[in-house]
C-alpha positions in Angstrom: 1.9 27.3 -7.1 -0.4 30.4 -6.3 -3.4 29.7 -7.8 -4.6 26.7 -5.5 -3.4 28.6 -2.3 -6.3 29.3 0.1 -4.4 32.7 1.3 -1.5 33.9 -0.6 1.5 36.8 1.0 3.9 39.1 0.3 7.6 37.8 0.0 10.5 39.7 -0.9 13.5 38.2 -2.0 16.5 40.4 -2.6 13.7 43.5 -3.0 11.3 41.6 -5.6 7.8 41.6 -4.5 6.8 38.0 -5.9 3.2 37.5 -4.3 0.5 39.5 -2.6 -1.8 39.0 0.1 -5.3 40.7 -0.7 -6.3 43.0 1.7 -2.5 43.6 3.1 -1.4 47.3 3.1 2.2 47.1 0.4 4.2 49.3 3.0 3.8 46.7 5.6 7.4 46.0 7.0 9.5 43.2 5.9 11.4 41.0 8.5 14.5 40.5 7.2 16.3 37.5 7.8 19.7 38.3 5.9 21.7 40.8 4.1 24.2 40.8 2.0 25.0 36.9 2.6 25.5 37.5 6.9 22.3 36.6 8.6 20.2 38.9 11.2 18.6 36.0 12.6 19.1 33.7 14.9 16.9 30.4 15.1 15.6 29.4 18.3 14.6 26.1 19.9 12.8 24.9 23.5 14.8 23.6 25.9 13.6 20.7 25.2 13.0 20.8 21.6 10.6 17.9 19.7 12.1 15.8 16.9 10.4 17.2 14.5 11.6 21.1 15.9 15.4 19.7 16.0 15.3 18.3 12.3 13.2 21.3 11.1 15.9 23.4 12.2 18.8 21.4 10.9 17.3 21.6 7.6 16.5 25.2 7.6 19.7 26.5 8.8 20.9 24.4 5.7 18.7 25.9 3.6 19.2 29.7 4.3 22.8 28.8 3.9 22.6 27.5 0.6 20.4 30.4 -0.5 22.5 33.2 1.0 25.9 31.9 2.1 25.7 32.9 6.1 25.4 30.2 8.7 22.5 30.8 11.1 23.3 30.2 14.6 21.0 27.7 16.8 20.3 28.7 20.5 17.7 27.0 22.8 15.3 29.4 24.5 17.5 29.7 27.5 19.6 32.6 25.8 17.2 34.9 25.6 16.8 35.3 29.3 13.7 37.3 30.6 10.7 37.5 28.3 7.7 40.4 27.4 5.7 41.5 24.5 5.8 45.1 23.8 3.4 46.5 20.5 3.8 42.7 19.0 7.5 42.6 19.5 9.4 40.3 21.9 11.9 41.4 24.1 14.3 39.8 26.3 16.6 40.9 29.0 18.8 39.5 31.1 20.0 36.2 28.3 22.9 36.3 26.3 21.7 37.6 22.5 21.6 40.9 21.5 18.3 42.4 20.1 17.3 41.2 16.6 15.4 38.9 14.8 14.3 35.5 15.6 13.4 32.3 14.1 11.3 30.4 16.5 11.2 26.7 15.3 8.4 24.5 17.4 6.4 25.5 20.3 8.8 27.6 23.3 8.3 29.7 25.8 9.0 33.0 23.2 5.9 31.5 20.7 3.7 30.7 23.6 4.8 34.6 24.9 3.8 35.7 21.2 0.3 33.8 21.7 1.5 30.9 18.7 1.0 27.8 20.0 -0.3 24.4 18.3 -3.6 24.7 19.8 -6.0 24.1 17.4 -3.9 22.3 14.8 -4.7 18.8 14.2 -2.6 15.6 13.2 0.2 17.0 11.5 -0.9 20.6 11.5 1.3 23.9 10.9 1.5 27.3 11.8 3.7 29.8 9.8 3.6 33.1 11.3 5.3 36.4 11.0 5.7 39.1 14.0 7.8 42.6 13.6 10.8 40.9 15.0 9.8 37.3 15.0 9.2 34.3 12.3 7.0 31.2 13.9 7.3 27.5 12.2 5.9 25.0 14.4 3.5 21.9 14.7 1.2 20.0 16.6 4.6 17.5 17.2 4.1 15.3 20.2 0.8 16.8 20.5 -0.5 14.3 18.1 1.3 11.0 17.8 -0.4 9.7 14.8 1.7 12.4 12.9 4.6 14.3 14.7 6.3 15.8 12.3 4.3 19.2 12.0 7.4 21.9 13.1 9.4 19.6 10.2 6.4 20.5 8.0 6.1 24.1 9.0 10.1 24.0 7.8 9.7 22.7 4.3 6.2 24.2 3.8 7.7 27.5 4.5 11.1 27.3 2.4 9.4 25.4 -0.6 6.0 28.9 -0.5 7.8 31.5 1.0 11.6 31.3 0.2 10.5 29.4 -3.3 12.6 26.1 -2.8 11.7 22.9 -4.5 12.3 19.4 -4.3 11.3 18.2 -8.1 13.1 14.6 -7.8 15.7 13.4 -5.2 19.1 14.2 -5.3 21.3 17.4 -5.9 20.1 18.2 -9.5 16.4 17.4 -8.2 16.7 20.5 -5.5 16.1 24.3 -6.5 17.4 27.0 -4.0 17.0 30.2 -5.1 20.1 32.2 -4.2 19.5 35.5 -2.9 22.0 37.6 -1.1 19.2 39.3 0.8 16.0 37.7 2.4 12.9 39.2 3.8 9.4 38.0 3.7 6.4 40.6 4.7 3.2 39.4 6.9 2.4 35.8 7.4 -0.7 34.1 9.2 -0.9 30.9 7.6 -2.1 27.9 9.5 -3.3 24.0 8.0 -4.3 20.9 8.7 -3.8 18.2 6.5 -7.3 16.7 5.6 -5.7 13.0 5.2 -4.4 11.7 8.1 -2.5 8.9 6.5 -0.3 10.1 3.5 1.9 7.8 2.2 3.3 7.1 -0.8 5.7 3.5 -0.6 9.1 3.8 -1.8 10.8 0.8 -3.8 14.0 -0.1 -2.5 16.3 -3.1 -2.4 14.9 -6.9 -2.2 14.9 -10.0 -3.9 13.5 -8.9 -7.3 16.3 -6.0 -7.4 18.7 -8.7 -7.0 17.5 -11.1 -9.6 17.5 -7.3 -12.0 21.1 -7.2 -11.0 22.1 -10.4 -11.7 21.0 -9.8 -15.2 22.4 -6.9 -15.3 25.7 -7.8 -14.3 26.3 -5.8 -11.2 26.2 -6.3 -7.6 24.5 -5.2 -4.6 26.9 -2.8 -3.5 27.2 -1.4 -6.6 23.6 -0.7 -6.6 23.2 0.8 -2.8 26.5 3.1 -3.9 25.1 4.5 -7.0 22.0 5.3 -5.3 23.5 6.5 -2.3 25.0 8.8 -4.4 22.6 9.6 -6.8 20.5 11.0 -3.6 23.0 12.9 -1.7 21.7 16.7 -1.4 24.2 19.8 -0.2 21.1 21.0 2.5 19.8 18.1 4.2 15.9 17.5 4.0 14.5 14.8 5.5 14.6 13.0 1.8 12.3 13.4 -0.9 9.4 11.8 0.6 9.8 14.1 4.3 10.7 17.4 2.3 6.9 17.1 0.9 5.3 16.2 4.2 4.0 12.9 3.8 3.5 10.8 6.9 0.8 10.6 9.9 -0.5 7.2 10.2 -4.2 5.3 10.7 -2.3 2.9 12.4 -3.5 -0.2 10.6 -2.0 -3.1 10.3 -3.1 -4.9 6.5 -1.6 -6.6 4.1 -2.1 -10.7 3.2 -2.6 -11.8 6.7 -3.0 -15.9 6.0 0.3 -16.8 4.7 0.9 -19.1 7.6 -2.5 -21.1 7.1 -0.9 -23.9 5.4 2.2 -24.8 7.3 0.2 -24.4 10.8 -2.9 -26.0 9.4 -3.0 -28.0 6.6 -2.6 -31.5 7.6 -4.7 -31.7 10.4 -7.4 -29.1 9.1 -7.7 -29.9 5.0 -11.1 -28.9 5.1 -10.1 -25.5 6.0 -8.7 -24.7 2.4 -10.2 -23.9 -1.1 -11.7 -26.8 -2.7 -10.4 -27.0 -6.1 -12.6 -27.6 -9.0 -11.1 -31.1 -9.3 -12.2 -31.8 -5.7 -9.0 -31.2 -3.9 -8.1 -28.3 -1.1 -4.1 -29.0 -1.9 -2.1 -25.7 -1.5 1.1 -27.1 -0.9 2.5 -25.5 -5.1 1.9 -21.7 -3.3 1.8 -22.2 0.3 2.6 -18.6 1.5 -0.5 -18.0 -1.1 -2.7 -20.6 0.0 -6.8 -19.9 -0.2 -8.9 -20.7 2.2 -12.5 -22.2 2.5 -14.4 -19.2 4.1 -17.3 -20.3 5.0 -16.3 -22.9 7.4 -17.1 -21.8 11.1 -14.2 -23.8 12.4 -11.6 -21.8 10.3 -13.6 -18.5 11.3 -13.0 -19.4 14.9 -9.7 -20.3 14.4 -8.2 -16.9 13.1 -10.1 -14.8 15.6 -8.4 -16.9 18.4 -5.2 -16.0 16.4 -6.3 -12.4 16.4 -7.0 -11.6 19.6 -4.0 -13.3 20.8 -1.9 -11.0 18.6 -4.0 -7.8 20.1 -3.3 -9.5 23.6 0.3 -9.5 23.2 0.6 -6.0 21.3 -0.5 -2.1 22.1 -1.9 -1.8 18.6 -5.6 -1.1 17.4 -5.9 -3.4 14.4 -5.4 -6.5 13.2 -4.8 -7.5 9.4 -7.8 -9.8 8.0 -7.1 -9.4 3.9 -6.8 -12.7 2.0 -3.6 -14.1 0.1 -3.1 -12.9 -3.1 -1.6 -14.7 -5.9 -0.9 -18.1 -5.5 -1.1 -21.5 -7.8 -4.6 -22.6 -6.2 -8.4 -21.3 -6.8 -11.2 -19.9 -4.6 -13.2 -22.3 -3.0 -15.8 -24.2 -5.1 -17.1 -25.7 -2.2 -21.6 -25.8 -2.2 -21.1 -24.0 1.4 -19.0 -21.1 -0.4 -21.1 -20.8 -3.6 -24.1 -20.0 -1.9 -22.5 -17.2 0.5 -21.9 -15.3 -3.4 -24.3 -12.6 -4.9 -26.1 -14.8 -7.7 -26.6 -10.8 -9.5 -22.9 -9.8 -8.7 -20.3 -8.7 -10.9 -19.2 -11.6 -13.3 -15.3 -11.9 -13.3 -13.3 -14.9 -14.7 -11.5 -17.4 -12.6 -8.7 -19.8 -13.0 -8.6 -23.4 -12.9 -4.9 -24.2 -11.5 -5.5 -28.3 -11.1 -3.2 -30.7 -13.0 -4.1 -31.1 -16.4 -6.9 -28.1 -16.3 -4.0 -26.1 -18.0 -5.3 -22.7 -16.7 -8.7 -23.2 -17.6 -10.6 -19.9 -17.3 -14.1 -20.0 -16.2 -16.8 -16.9 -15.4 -18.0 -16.7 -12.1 -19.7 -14.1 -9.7 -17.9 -11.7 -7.2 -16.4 -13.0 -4.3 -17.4 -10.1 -2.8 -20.0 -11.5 -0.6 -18.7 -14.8 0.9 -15.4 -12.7 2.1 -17.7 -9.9 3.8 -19.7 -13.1 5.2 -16.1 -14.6 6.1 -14.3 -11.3 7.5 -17.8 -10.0 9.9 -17.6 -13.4 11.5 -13.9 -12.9 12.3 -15.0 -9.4 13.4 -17.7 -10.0 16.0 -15.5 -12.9 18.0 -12.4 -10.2 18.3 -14.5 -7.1 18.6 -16.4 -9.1 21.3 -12.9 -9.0 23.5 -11.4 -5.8 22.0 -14.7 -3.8 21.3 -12.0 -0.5 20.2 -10.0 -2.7 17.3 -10.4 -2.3 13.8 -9.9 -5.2 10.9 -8.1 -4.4 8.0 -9.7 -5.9 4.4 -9.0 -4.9 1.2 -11.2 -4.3 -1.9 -9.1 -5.5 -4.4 -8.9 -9.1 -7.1 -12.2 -11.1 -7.3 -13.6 -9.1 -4.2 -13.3 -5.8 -5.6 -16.4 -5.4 -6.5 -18.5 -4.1 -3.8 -21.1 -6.1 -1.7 -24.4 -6.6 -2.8 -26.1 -8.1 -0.1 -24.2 -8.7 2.8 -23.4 -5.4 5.4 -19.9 -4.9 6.5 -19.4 -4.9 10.1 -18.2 -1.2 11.7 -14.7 -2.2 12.8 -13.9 -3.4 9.2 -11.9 -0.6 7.5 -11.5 -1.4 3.5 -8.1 -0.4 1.9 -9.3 0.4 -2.2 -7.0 -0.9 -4.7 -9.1 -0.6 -7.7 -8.7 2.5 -10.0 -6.2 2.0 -13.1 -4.2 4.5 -15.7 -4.2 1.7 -18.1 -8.1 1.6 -19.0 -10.6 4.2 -19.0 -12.6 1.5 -18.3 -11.2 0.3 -15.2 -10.8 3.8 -14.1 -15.0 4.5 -14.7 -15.3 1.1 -12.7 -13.0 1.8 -10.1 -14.8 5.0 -9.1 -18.1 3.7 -9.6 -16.9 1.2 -7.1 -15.8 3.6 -4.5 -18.7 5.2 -4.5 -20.9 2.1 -3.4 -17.8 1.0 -1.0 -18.2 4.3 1.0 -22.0 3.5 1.6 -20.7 0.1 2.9 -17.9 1.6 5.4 -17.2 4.6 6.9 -13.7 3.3 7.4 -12.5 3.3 3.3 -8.7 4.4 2.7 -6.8 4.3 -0.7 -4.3 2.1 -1.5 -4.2 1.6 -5.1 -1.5 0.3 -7.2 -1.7 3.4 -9.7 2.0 4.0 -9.5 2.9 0.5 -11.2 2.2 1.6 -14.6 5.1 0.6 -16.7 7.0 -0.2 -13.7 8.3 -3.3 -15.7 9.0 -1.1 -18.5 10.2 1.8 -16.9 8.4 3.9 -19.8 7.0 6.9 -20.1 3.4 7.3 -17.6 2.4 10.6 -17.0 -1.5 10.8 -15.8 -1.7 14.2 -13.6 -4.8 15.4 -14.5 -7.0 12.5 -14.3 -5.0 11.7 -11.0 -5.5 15.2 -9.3 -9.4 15.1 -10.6 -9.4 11.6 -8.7 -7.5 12.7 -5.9 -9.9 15.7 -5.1 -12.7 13.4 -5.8 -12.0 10.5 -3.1 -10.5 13.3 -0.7 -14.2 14.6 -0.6 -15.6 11.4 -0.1 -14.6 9.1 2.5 -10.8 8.7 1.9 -9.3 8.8 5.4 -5.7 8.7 4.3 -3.6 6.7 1.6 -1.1 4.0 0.7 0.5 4.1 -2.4 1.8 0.9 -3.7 4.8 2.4 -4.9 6.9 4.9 -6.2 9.2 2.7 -8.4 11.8 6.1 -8.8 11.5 6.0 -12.8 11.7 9.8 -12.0 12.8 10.7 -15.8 9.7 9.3 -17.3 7.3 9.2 -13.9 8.6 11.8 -12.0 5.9 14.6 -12.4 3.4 11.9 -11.1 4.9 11.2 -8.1 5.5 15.1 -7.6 2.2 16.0 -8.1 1.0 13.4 -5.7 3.0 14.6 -3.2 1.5 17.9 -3.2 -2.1 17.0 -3.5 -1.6 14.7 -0.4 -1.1 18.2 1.7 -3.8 20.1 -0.4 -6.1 18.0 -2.6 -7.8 20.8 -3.8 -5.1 22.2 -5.8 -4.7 23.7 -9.3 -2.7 21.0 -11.6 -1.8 23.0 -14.0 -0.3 25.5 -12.0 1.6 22.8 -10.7 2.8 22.0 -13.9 3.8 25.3 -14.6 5.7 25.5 -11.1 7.5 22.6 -11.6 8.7 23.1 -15.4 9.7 27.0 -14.3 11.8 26.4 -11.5 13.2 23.3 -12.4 14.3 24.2 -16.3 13.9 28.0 -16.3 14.0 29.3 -20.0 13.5 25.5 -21.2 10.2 25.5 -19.6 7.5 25.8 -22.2 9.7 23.9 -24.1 9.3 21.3 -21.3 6.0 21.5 -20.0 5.1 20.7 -24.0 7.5 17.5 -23.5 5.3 16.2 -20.3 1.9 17.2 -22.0 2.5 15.2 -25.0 3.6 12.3 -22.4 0.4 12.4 -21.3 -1.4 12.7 -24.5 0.4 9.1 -25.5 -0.8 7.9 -22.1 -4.4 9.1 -22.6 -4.2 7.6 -26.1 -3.1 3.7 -23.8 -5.9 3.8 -21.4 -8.4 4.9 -24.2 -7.2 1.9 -26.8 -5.7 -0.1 -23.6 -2.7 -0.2 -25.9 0.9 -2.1 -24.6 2.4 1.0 -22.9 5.2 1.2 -25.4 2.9 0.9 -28.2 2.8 4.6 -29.1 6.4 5.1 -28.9 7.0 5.0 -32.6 10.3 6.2 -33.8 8.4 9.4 -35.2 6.7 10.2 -31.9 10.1 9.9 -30.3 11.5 12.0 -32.9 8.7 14.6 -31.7 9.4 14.3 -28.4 13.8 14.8 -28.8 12.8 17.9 -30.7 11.2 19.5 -27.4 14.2 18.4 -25.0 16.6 19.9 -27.7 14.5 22.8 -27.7 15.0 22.9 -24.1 18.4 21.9 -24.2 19.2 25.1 -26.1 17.3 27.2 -24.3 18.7 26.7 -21.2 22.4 26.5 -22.2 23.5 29.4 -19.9 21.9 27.8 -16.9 23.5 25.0 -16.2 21.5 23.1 -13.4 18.3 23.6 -15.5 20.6 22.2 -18.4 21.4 19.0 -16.7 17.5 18.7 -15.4 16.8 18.5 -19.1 19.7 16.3 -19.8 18.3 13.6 -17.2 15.3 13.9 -18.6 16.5 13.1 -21.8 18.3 10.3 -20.4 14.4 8.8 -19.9 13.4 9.1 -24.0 16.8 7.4 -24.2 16.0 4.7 -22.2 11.7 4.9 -24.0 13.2 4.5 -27.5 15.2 1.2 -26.6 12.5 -0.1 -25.0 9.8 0.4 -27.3 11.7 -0.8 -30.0 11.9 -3.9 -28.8 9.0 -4.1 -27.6 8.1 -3.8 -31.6 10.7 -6.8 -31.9 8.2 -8.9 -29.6 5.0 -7.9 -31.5 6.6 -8.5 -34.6 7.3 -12.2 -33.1 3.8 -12.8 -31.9 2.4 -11.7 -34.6 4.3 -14.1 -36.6 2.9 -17.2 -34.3 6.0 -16.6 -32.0 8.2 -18.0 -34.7 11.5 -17.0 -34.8 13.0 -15.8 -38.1 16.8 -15.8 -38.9 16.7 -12.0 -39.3 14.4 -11.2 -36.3 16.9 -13.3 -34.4 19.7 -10.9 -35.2 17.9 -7.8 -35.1 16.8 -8.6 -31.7 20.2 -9.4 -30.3 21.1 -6.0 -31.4 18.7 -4.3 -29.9 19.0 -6.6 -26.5 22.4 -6.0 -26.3 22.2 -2.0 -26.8 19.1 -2.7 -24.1 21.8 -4.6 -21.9 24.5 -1.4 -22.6 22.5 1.2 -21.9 20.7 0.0 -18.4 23.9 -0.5 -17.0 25.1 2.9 -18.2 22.0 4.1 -16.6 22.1 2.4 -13.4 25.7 3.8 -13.0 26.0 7.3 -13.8 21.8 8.0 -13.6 20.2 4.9 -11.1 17.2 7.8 -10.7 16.1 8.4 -14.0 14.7 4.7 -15.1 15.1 2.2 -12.0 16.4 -0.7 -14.6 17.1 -3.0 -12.1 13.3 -3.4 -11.5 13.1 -3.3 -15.1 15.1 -6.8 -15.4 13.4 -8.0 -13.1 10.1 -7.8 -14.4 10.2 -7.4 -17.7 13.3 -9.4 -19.5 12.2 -12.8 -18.5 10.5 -13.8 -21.9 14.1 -12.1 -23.7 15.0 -15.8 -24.9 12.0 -16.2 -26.9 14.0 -13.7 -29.4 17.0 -16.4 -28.3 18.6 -14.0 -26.1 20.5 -15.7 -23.2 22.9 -12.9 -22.2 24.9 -10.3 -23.5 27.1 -11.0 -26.7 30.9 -11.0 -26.0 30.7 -7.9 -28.1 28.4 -6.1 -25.8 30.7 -7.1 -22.9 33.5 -5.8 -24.6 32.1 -2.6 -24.8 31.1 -2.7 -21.2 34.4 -3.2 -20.1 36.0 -0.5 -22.1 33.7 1.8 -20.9 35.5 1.1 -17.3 32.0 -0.8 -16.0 33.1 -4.6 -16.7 29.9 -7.0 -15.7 30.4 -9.2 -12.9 32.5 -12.0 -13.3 29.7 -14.6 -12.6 28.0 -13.1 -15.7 29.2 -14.4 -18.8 27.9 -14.1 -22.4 25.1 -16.5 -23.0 24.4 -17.2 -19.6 20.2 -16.8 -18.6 
């Protein structure tokens, strides 16, 4: 990844000059860190060395053993003894090491004798610096507690740009480590401070909805934690995926739906606090964890901000979660009080009439925008009143997305964004027309869209770098404080460069894309990489092609276009077939057009249905147990032998619950059959037929 580098520099790896630094003289001396496989290094820790120093140099002592097959010896800064400079060079006397080179992971006594120290460096800032006998990695660490991993930073920053490891997906066939028998890198000065100072990018593990997946699929818990386990398991350790590519540092705000209780604690002997329905009623016992409230009533207002600033009373934290329910099986308040809080020139949006017998009645309506600014500045004044330092979390997002037309947010509200989508052009034009006007409302704006959830029911094919990175760069440079992704759903054979490509824009939103996508496809499938990179691109054609015609997102997965798209994995496939870890990189990502041309055909089983008025002919009926079964077969096979490629258990979950319309109930005894000969029997609670 050169091109998007402020400051590039001169590595050698076993004698090959890979990158320059302008204005750096070529003779300038290498450190050398090992030859021939033995190291002539030794890393060096503080006394007392931070968390983020001790793990840094767990994982590069890992790492330079995996590359050149000598283990590095870790000493504390005790074994050097006596301490001086002489012409840039340290030298010790008196300790117990003989001369040599060093490796000073974190802040010690020898960096701060070499004048490195984290001063300067922000939240989760680096320094990477070379001396004649010295390498520096360290961070800001304890310095700044928002973000504390900087020397853990400095580790993978450095063996990912200077020793050219990567970390394309997890697990073992996700890692590349060169493997060089000798290692030297030339001059280093390199320092950064990452602009965001939240960057985080959810990860989708285990819960209820996996379970309900499983249960379809006919495998347990355990099963499901083991193959994973398993599936992740790396030679070098790394600090995962997600620590390897530096995302973390905190805003330390608490959001989220912060009224789930309203109901239970409230609703008998405060009615009037809840949404009037458009039949007249403020019920919300069918969805009470969802329940709405009736926000312009003072008592209610009152009410919370007790709530809050007993929960700030009790707690060393600095905010306090304000954002509304979502979901739910009630309506906004219709109430004369609430109507005239709204905007009569906002946005119109559609709302939903959930009272008996109104049978989901749609009907338009203006933002809610303003009656929950009215509703969230009252809560605001009471608590800031008593904690004047707090901030209250809201979210832009459903029927308040739009932003504010009259009313003025208060200055300890920060807004979490939700609203820019993959699956419309449209939305995505809204979405950052609305971020614009949001940042004139707050200065406190951070992202936390839901952009990773395309076809996370599908587990399809979503590949929308470009537009993400031009976003990304755009938001970064203006008013995006930090991020919360909402969530990597590990569909890495058909996501994965998204969620890599995040990742790296998180530490420099400025970067080039496409030399990222050149990065990633040459180091991860070598000779197979045009071949590859043509693969992704035409990924992302098809997704450009959804969000322009806001197509289903398995609509363009015709069995031509997946013909297309096997010829450039075989192409790959041969290409690399003297390399076999590239080989098996192509082979998982094969495993993902697998999984796409199941999917998408039947998801031509269910438009064929529909657009038959959902009537279910004797032949479709057959045809789609075929293809239900061989669905059935192969997300098993996948979730056993490849549970990172397509994560199938979210897949049931979310998207095989209409499966009986095509009179599916279960796999056939057949399909069982051949689930159990393949040595994976389903579990014995689920038999053919069975929901």
């Amino acid at each position: 990844m050169q091109s998007p580098r402020s400051c590039t520099l001169t590595l050698v790896l076993c004698g090959a000059s890979l990158l320059s630094r302008p204005g750096m003289a070529s003779a300038a001396p290498a450190l050398t860190l090992a030859v021939d496989g033995r190291p002539s290094a030794v890393i060096v820790l503080a006394a007392k060395p931070s968390a983020a120093a001790r793990q840094g140099a767990e994982i590069l002592a890992d790492h330079l053993f995996e590359i050149c097959g000598g283990r590095f010896r870790t000493v504390q800064e005790g074994e050097l003894g006596e301490l001086r400079v002489k012409d840039g060079r340290l030298v010790w006397t008196a300790g117990r090491l003989p001369a040599g080179n060093l490796i000073l992971v974190g802040e010690s006594a020898p960096t701060r004798a070499l004048g490195a120290t984290a001063k300067g460096l922000g939240a989760g800032g680096v320094l990477i610096r070379t001396f004649p006998n010295a390498l520096v990695l360290l961070g800001a660490d304890q310095a700044t507690p928002s973000d504390p991993w900087g020397t853990r930073y400095a580790v993978t920053r450095f063996l990912e740009r200077d020793l050219g490891c990567r970390y394309l997906w997890p697990g073992q066939d996700g890692k590349v480590v060169p493997k060089r028998r000798r290692i030297e890198v030339g001059p280093i000065h390199r320092t950064h401070t990452p602009v965001l100072r939240q960057r985080r990018i959810r990860s989708a593990g285990y819960g209820e909805r996996t379970q309900k997946g499983l249960d379809r699929l006919g495998a347990t818990k355990e099963e499901y934690l083991r193959a994973y386990a398993k599936a992740r398991g790396t030679r070098s350790r790394g600090a995962g995926w997600f620590g390897w590519h530096c995302l973390g540092g905190s805003l330390r705000l608490r959001s989220g739906h912060a009224f789930g209780h309203m109901w239970a604690r409230y609703g008998k002997e405060h009615p009037e606090w809840f949404a009037m329905q458009p039949n007249g009623s403020r019920d919300q016992s069918q969805a009470p964890l969802r329940c709405r409230l009736c926000v312009s009533n003072p008592e209610l207002v009152e009410a919370i901000a007790r709530e809050k600033i007993e929960q700030l009373n009790r707690a060393d934290v600095r905010s306090a979660s304000i954002g509304p329910n979502d979901g739910g099986r009630s309506t906004f308040c219709t109430c004369k009080a609430c109507e005239k809080l709204d905007a009569p020139d906002g946005r119109k949006l559609k709302l939903i009439d959930f009272s008996p017998g109104a049978n989901r009645r749609t009907f338009e309506h203006v933002s809610l925008t303003d009656r929950y600014v009215h509703f969230w500045n009252g809560i605001a004044r009471r608590v800031v009143a008593v904690h004047p330092d707090v901030w209250l979390t809201a979210d832009a997002y459903s029927v308040y997305a739009a932003p504010p037309v009259r009313a003025k947010l208060h200055p300890n509200i920060a807004i979490r964004f939700v609203g820019i989508s993959y699956r419309s052009d449209k939305k995505r034009a809204q979405g950052l027309a609305d971020w614009d006007q949001w940042a004139k409302a707050t200065r406190k704006l951070y992202f936390r869209p839901n952009l990773l959830l395309f076809a996370r029911r599908q587990g399809t094919p979503a590949v929308y770098v470009h537009k993400m990175a031009k976003d990304f760069r755009y938001l970064a440079g203006h008013s995006m404080i930090g991020t919360d992704f909402d969530s990597c759903m590990h569909h890495w054979a058909t996501q994965g460069l998204n969620y890599y490509v995040l990742a790296q824009l998180h530490w420099k939103p400025d970067l080039d894309v496409d030399a990222v996508i050149d990065d990633y496809c040459r180091a991860g499938f070598g000779r197979g990489a045009e071949h590859v990179k043509r693969y992704l691109l035409r990924l992302e054609g098809l997704t450009d092609e959804i969000a322009a015609k806001e197509l289903t997102v398995t609509e363009p997965y015709t069995p031509k276009v997946t013909s297309e798209l096997r010829g450039y994995l075989s192409q790959a496939a041969r290409a690399t077939r003297d390399d076999p870890a590239a080989r098996r990189r192509v082979a998982f990502l094969l495993r993902g057009l697998e999984y796409t041309e199941v999917r998408a055909a039947w998801g031509r089983l269910f438009r064929e249905y529909n657009d038959a008025g959902q009537k279910l002919a004797p032949d479709l009926h057959e045809r789609g147990r075929k293809v239900l079964d061989r669905n059935w077969l192969l997300s098993r096979e996948i979730l056993y032998h490849d549970p990172l490629a397509v994560n199938v258990a979210c897949v049931a979950w979310g998207g095989w619950g209409y499966f009986s319309r095509l009179g599916w109930r279960g796999p056939s005894a057949e399909a069982v059959r051949k689930a159990a000969d393949s040595g994976r029997s389903p579990d014995q609670n689920t038999k053919p037929g069975s929901p």
